[in-house]
C-alpha positions as CSV (number, residue, x, y, z in Angstrom):
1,X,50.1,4.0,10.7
2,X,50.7,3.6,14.8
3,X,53.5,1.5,13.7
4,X,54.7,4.4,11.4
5,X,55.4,6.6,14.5
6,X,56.4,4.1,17.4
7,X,59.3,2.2,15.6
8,X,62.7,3.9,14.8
9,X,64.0,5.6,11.5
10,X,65.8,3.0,10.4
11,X,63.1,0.7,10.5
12,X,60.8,3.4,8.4
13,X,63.3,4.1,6.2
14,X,63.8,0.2,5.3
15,X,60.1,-0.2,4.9
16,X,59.2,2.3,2.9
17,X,61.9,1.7,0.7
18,X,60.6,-2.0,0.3
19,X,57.5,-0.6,-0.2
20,X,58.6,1.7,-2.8
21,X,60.8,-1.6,-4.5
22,X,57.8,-3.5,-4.5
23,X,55.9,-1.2,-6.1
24,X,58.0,-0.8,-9.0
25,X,58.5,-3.9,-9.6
26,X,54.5,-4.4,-10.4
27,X,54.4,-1.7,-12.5
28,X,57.4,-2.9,-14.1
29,X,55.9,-6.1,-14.2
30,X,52.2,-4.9,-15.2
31,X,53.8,-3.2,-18.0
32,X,55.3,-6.2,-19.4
33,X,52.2,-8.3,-19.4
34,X,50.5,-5.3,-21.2
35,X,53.5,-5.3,-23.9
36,X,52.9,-9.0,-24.3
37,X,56.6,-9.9,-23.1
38,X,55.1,-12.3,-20.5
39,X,52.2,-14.3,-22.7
40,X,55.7,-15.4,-24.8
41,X,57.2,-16.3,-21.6
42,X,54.7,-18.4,-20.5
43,X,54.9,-21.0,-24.3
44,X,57.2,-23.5,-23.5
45,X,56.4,-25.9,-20.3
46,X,59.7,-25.5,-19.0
47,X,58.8,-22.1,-18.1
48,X,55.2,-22.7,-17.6
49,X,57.0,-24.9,-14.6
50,X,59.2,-22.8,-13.4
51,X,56.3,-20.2,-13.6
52,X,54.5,-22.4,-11.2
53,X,57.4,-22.5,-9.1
54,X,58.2,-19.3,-8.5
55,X,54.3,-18.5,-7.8
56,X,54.5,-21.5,-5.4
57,X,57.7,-19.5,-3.4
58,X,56.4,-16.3,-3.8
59,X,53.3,-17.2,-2.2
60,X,54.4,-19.4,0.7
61,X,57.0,-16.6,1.7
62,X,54.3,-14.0,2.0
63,X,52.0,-15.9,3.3
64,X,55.2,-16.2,5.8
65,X,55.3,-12.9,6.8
66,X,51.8,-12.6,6.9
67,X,51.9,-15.2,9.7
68,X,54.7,-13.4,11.3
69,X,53.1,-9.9,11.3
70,X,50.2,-11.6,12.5
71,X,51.6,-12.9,15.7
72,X,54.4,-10.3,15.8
73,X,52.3,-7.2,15.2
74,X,49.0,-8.0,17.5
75,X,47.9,-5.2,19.7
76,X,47.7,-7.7,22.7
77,X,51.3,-8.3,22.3
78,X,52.2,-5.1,21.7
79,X,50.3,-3.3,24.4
80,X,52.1,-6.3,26.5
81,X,55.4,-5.4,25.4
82,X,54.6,-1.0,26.1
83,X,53.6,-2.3,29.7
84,X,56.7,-4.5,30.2
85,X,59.3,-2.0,29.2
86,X,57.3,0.5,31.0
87,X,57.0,-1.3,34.1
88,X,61.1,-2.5,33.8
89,X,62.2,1.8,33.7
90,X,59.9,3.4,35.9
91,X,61.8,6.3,36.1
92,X,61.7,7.0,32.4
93,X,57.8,6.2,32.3
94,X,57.6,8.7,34.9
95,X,59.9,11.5,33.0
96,X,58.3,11.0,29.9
97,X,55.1,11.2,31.6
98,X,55.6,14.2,33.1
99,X,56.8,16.1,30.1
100,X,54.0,15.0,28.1
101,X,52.2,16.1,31.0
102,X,54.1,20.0,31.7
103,X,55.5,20.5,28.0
């Protein structure tokens, strides 16, 4: 959620359209597995294979991104970055400061 608020729109609007994507593609994909479409898919061992596959990619890119938000997304790094940019314009820091401050 403090992410939510300190990143710009572009970057909330990409997310929570991935977020929204992602979600309907489990529901799509729950649905299917309840239909029985996927028990068919997974007969042959070609596909069982390719099944594998996939699962194999799927899992090594999130675990990925995991990684990245991990290191990326710390609060040490990020309360490092606030006091860097912060430090670099101290005239801003000191106008936004002060209008938090007055307004």
């Amino acid at each position: 959620l403090y992410l939510y608020f300190t990143h710009p729109m572009f970057l909330r609007t990409a997310t929570m359209k991935t977020i929204k994507t992602m979600g309907a593609a489990y529901i799509a994909f729950e649905a299917l597995e309840y239909a029985g479409i996927l028990k068919d898919a997974r007969v042959s061992n070609d596909n069982r294979k390719l099944m594998a596959q996939t699962r194999d990619y799927v899992l090594r890119t999130v675990d990925g991104i995991r990684h990245d938000m991990r290191t990326q997304l710390h609060p040490t790094k990020i309360q490092g970055r606030l006091k860097k940019s912060m430090e670099k314009d101290k005239a801003g820091t000191t106008g936004f400061g002060t209008g938090a401050f007055l307004g």
